[in-house]
C-alpha positions in Angstrom: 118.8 136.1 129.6 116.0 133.6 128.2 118.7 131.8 126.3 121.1 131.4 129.5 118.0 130.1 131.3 117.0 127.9 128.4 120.4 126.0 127.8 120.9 126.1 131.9 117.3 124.3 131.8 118.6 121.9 128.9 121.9 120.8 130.2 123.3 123.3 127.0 126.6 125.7 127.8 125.0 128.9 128.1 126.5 130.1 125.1 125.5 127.5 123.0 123.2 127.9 120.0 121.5 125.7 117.9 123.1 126.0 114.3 120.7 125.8 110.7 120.7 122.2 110.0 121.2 120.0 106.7 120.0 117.3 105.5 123.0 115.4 106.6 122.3 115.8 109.9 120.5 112.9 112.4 117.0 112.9 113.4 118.5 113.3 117.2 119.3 116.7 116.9 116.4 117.6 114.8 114.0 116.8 117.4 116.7 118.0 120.3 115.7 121.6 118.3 112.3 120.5 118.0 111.8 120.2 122.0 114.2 123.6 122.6 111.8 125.3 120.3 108.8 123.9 122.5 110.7 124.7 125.8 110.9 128.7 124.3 107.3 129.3 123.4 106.3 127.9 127.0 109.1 129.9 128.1 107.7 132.7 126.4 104.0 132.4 127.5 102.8 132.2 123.5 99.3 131.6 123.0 97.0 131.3 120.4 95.0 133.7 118.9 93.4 134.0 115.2 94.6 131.7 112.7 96.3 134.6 110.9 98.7 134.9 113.9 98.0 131.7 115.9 101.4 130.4 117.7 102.4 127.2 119.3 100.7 124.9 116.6 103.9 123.0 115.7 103.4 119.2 113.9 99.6 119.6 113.7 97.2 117.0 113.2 94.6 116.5 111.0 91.7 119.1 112.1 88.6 117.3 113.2 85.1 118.6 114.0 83.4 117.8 117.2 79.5 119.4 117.5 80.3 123.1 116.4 84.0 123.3 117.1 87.1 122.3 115.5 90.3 120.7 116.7 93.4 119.9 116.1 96.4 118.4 118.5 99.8 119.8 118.4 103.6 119.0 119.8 103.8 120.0 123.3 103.7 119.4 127.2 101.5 116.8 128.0 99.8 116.8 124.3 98.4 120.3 123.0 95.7 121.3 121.4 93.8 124.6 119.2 90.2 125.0 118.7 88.0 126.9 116.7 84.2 127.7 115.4 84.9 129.0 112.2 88.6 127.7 111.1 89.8 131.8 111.3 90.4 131.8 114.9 92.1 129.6 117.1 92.1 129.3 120.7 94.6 127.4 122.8 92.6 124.3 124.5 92.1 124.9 128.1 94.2 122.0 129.2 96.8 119.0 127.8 95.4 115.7 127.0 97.9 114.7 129.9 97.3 117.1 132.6 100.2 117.3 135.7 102.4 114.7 133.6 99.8 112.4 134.5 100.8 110.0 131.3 100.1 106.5 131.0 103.1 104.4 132.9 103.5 102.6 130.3 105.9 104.9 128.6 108.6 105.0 131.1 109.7 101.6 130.1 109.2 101.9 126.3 111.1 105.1 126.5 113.1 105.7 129.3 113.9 109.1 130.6 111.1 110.7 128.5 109.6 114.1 129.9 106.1 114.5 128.5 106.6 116.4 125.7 104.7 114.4 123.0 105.1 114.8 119.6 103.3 115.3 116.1 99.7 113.8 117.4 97.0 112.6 114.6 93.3 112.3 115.3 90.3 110.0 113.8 86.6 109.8 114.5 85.7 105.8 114.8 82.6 103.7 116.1 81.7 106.1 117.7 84.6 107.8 119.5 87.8 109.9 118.7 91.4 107.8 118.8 94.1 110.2 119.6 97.7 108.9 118.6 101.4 110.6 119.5 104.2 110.4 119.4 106.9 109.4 122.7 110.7 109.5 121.6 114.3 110.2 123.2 117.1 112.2 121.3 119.7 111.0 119.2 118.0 107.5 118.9 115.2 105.0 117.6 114.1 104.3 121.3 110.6 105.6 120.5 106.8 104.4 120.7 103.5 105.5 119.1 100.5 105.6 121.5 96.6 105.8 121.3 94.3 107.1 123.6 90.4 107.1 122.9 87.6 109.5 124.0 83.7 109.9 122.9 84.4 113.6 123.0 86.9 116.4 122.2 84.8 119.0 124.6 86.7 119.4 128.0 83.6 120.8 129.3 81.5 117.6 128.9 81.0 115.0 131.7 81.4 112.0 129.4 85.2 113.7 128.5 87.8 111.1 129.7 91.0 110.0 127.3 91.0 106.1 128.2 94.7 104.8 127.6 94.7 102.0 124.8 98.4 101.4 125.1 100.9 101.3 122.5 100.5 100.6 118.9 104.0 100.0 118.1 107.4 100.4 119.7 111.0 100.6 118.1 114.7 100.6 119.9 118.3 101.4 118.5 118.0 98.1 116.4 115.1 98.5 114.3 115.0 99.3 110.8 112.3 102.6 111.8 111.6 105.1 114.1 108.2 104.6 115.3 106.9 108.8 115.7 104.9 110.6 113.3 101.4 109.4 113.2 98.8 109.3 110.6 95.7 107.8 110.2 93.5 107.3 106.8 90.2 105.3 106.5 89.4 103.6 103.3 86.0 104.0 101.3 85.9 100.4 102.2 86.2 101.1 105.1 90.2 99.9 105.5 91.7 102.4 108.1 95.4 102.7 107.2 98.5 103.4 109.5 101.4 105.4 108.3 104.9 106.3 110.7 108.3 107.0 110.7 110.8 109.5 109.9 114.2 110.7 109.0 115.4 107.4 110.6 114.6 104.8 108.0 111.9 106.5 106.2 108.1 106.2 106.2 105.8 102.8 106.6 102.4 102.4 106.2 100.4 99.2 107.6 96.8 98.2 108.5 95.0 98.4 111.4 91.8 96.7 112.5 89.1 99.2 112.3 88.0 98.5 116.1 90.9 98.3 118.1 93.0 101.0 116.3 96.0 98.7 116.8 98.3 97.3 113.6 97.1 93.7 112.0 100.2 92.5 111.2 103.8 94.2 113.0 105.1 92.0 110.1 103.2 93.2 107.1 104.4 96.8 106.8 105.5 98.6 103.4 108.1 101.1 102.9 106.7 104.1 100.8 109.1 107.2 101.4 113.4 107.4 101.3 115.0 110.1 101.6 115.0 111.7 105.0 111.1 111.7 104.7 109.3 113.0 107.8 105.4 113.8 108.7 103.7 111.6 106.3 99.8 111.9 105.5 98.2 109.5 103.8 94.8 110.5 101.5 93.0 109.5 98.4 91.1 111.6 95.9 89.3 109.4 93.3 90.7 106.7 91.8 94.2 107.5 93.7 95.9 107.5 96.8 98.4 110.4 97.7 100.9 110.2 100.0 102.6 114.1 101.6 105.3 114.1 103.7 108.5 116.4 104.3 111.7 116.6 103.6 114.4 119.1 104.7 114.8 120.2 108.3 112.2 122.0 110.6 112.6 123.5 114.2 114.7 126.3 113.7 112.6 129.1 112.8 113.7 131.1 110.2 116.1 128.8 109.1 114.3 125.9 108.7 114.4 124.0 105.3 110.9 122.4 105.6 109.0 121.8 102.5 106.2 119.4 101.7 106.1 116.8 98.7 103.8 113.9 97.2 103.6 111.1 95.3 100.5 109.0 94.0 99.5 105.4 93.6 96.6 103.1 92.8 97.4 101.0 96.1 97.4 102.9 99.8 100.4 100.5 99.8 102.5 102.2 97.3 104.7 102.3 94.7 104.1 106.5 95.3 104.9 108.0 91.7 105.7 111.5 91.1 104.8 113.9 88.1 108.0 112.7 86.5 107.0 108.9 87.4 109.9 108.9 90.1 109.2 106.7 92.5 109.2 108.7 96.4 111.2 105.6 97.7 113.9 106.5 95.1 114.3 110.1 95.8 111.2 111.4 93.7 108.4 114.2 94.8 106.5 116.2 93.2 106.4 119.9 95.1 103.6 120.9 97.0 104.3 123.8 99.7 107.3 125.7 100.5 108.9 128.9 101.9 107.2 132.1 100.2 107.8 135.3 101.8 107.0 135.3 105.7 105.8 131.4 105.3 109.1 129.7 106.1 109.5 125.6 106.9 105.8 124.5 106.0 105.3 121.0 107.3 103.0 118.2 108.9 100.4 118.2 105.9 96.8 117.5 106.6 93.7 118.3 104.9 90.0 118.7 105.8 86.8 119.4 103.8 84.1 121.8 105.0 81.6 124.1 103.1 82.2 122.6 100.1 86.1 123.7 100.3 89.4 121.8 101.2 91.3 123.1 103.3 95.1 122.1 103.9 96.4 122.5 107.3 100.0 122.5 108.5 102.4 124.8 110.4 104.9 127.2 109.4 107.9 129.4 110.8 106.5 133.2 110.6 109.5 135.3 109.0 107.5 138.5 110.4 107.4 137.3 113.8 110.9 136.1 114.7 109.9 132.5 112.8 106.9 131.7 115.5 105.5 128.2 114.6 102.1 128.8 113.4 99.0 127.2 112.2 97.9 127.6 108.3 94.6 126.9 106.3 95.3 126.9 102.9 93.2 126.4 100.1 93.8 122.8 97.9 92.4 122.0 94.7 93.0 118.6 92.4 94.2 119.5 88.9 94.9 116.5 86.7 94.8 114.6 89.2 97.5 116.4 91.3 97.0 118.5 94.3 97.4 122.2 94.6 98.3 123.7 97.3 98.0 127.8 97.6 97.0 130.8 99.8 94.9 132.6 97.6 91.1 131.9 98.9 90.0 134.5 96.3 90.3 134.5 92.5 91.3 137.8 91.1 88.8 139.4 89.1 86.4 142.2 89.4 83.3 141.7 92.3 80.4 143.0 94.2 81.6 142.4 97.9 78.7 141.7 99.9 77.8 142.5 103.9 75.5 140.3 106.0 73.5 143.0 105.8 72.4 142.4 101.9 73.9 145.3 101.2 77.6 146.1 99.4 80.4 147.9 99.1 80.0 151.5 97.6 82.6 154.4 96.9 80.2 156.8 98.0 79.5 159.1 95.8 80.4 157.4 92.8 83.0 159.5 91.2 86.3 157.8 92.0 87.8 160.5 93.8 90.5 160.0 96.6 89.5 160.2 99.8 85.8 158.7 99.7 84.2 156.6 102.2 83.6 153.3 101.4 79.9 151.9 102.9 77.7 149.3 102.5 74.9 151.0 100.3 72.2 149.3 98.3 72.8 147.6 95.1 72.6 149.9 91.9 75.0 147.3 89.9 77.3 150.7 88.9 81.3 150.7 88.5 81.3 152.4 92.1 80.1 149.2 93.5 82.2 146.8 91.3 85.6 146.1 93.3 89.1 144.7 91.2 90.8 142.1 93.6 94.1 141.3 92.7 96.7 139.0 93.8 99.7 139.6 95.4 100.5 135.8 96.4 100.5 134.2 100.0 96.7 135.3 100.3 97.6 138.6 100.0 95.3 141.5 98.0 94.6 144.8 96.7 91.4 145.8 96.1 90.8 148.5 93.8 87.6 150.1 92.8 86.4 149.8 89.1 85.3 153.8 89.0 88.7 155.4 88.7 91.3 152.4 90.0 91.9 153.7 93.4 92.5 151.4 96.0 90.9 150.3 99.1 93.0 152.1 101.9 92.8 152.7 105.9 92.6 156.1 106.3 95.9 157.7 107.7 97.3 154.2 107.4 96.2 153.4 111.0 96.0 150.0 112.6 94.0 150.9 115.5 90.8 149.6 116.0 87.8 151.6 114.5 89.9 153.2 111.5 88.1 153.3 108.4 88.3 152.6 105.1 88.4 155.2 102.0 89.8 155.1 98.7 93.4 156.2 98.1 96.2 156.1 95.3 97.5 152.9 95.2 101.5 152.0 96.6 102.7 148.8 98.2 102.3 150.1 102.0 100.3 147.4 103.9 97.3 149.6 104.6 96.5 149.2 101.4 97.1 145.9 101.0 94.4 142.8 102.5 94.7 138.9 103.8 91.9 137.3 103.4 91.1 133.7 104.4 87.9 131.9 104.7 85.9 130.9 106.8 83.9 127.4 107.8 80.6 128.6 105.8 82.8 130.1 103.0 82.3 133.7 103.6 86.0 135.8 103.5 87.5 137.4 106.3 89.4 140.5 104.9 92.5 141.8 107.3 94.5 144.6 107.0 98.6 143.5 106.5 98.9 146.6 108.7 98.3 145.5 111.9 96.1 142.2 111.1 92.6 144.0 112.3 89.5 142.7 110.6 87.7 144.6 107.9 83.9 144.8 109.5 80.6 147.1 109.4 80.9 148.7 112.5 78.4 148.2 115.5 76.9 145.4 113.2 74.6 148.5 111.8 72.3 147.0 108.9 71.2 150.6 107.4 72.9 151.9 104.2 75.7 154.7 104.4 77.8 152.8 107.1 81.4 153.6 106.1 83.8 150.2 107.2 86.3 149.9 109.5 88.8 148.1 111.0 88.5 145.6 114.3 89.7 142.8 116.3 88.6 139.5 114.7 85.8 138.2 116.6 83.8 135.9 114.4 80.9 138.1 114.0 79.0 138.4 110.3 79.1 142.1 110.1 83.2 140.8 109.6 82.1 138.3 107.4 81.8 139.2 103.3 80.5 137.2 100.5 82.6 138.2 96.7 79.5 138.0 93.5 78.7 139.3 90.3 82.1 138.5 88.7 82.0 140.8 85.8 86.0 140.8 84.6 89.1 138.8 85.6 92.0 140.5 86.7 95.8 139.5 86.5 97.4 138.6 89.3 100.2 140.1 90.3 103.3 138.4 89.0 104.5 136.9 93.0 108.2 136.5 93.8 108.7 132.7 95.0 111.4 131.2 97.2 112.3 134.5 99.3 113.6 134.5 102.9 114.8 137.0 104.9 117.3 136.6 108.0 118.0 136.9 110.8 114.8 137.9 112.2 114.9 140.7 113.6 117.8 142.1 111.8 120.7 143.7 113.4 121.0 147.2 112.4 124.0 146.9 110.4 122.2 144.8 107.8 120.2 141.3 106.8 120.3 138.9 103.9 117.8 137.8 101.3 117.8 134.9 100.0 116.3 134.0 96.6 115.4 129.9 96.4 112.4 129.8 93.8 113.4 132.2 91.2 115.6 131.4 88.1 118.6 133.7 88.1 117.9 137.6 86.9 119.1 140.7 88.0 117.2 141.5 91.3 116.6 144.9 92.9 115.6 145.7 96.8 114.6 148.3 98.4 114.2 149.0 101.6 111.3 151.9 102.8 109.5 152.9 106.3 106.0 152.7 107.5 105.4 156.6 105.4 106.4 154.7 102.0 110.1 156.6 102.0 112.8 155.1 100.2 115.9 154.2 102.8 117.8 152.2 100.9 118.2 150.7 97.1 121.1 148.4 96.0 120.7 146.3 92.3 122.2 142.8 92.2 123.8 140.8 89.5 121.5 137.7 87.8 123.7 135.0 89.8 123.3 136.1 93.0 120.5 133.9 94.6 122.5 135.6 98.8 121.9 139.2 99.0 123.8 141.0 101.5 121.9 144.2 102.3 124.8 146.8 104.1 123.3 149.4 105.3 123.1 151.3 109.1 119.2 151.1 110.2 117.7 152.8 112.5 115.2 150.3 115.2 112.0 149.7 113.8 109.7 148.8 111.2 110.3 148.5 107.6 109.0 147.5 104.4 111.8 145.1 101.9 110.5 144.7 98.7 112.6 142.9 96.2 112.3 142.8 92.5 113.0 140.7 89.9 111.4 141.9 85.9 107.8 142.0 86.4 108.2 139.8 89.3 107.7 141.2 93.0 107.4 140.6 96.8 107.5 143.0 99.7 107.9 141.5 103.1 108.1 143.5 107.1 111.3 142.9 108.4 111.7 144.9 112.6 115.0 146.0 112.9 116.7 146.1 116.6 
């Protein structure tokens, strides 16, 4: 029924369907996707919650801090927007930049026909006030223009909030050699504020603007950086080089999308951008950033902001555990060798003292390692019971196993419901045993359970030893916050299976595929078990394969796939209907 309504709503037959796209294919129907997959989460009545989950943050922009919240502007109705206190959880902001359609009328005529769905905004803090630029486009051509608005403040609550329309910074039509979307914004150390546009159509530009107005110097004076069906650009520098991200493959279709992100570096914000293999990223080159890994599918729209002495690299992805929802990521980005690196993993594996904002620390009480025992915040002795092995399992993922016997931190009856606890348990792959951490603004962890996404906390916010933990929703308190310290060991990571998708999403009950991108060719196994851990089904697969077609009659529900390759592993939820 929602699909009928949707294509009725879109001028589509009714049985029409938007097919996985190549690179081949125009920029038209990329954003004609783009805008359908908009229409369906307002359709829906998505929202956003914590980052872990957030939906509807689709081409984000660079997050900025205004007083004690963060921001960032998304696709959507009248220009979107998330915010947050502590970059874990994100709130849908209470209304568009462009309330009622009420957009500047300026539009119309650059673009005619267009509906107030604004694309891929970027943000920047200047003299004194914030300049908002979006995108304004129509399908299946160049006719498109990139706008600024400014405002003093972000808060919608304040009485000096008011976006003042600054017009438009630059405007394209069939006949020009760009498409003018895709925003981004970079100020200098000198204090040169960079503007970089343009997509699939024509490629990427980057040009100057004066550092007051916000408007280009010189329409004339613009340098081509990226070929090669480039989209969502970003612009940055990290000492004596300037990097330049940006997508290729196709986004908007969930599950299906292609997305990835690449870079290229150069001594000039003007370019040439090199890659690792000195390619040049105007001749086809990029060095790999981000791409699909387990339920991360498509990640796009890079953008990067530092806080608490961490960077954090923001961008949206299609979650494969949630029928391919666009949603907001925070990952964590280090430099090595002068090249960025991009991953999930907040916490290095190795063996810890997990501390409570209580000053007090994780305990297997009782000390003796046995199944079963509480695990509390108790008063520092320094012994094994205290000592807590985090390892790896890739995309932020953990298991957390004590260093007195090598049991593993488990919710007790492998509940999700709020006010479970935690105990020790013999280790398997089932997600209550297994933790996603990410970290917060002050750079204390928030642990969650993969079963159910609750927050690890001290319960009631008690500060007395002998509290056992427990699960609850995330609300930004510190009794949910934890601190990792006394690093006695390191720990290997688990060995992480890259490159894996799973479709469709749900699955029909007469089977899915997995597909294998980021491996080298080896004999794979996968196995597919329920929420009690039992085997349903097992089929091995021959070292060419990269498309495995799993046949097999499942009943609605829940289930765990985990596919093997050697030493190599992932397990990912797929819901079967």
């Amino acid at each position: 029924m929602r699909n009928a309504i949707t294509n009725t709503l879109l001028g589509l037959p009714s049985t029409s369907r938007p097919a996985p796209l190549s690179i081949g294919e125009g920029p038209g129907v990329k954003r004609y996707v783009r805008a359908l997959c908009f229409f369906l989460l307002t359709l829906l009545g998505l929202n956003a919650q914590a980052q872990k989950g957030a939906v509807g943050a689709h081409d984000p922009s660079t997050v900025i801090k205004d007083g004690n919240k963060y921001w960032t502007f998304t696709t959507g109705q009248g220009i979107t927007s998330l915010y947050s206190t502590d970059l874990v959880k994100w709130t849908a902001g209470p209304r568009p930049v462009f309330q009622n359609n009420g957009y500047p009328a300026w539009i119309n005529t650059a673009v005619p026909g267009f509906g107030g769905n604004f694309w891929a905004p970027e943000c920047i803090f200047m003299n004194g006030k914030y300049y908002l630029y979006y995108s304004c486009s129509s399908f299946g051509s160049k006719v498109s223009a990139i706008g600024l608005a400014t405002n003093v403040t972000l808060d919608p609550t304040s009485p000096n909030y008011a976006w003042v329309d600054q017009g438009a910074v630059i405007q394209t039509n069939n006949g020009s050699a760009v498409n003018a979307i895709d925003p981004a914004i970079f100020k200098d150390t000198n204090g040169d504020v960079w503007f970089t546009y343009g997509s699939f159509f024509g490629g990427i530009r980057t040009t100057q603007l004066d550092a007051t107005t916000g408007k280009i110097i010189n329409q004339g004076n613009q340098f081509a950086v990226v070929n090669g069906n480039p989209e969502a650009a970003y612009l940055t520098k990290n000492g004596s080089y300037y990097y330049m991200f940006f997508n290729r493959g196709a986004c908007c279709n969930g599950v299906n999308s292609t997305y990835y992100i690449m870079v290229g570096r150069s001594t000039s914000p003007t370019g040439p951008f090199l890659d690792q293999n000195g390619v040049s990223i105007n001749s086809g080159g990029g060095t790999l950033v981000l791409n699909v890994s387990g339920r991360y599918v498509g990640p796009g729209h890079a953008g990067i902001i530092t806080e608490g002495g961490a960077n954090f690299f923001s961008h949206h992805y299609y979650d494969g555990e949630d029928n391919g929802a666009p949603k907001l990521g925070l990952a964590k980005l280090t430099w090595d060798a002068g090249w960025p690196v991009v991953t999930r993993d907040w916490a290095t594996p190795g063996r810890y003292e997990v501390g409570t904002s209580a000053g007090l620390v994780w305990e297997a009480t009782g000390c003796t390692g046995a199944s079963g025992q509480p695990i509390a915040q108790a008063a520092r002795t320094g012994q094994d019971c205290q000592r807590w092995d985090f390892t790896s399992l890739g995309d932020g993922d953990y298991k957390i196993t004590s260093a007195q016997g090598g049991l593993a931190v488990t919710v007790a009856s492998c509940s999700p419901t709020n006010g479970s606890l935690l105990q020790l348990g013999n280790y398997s792959f089932l997600s209550c045993k297994q933790f996603h951490i990410n970290r917060a603004n002050d750079g204390t962890l928030v642990l969650t359970s993969l079963n159910g996404g609750r927050a690890v906390e001290v319960p009631n916010a008690a500060t007395a030893a002998g509290q056992q933990l427990g699960l609850f929703d995330y609300n930004g308190l510190a009794n949910q916050r934890f601190t990792l310290g006394g690093t006695v060991t390191a720990t290997a990571d688990a060995k992480k299976l890259t490159g894996l998708s799973i479709f469709p999403v749900p699955a029909e009950r007469g089977g899915f595929t997995v597909a294998l991108s980021g491996s080298k060719p080896a004999a794979t196994t996968v196995a597919v078990f329920n929420l009690q851990g039992q085997l349903v089904y097992r089929q091995a697969y021959g070292a060419t394969q990269t498309k495995l077609a799993v046949e097999t009659t499942l009943a609605p529900g829940l289930y765990l796939v985990r596919v093997q390759q050697g030493d190599a592993s992932a397990t990912q939820k797929l819901t079967v209907q």
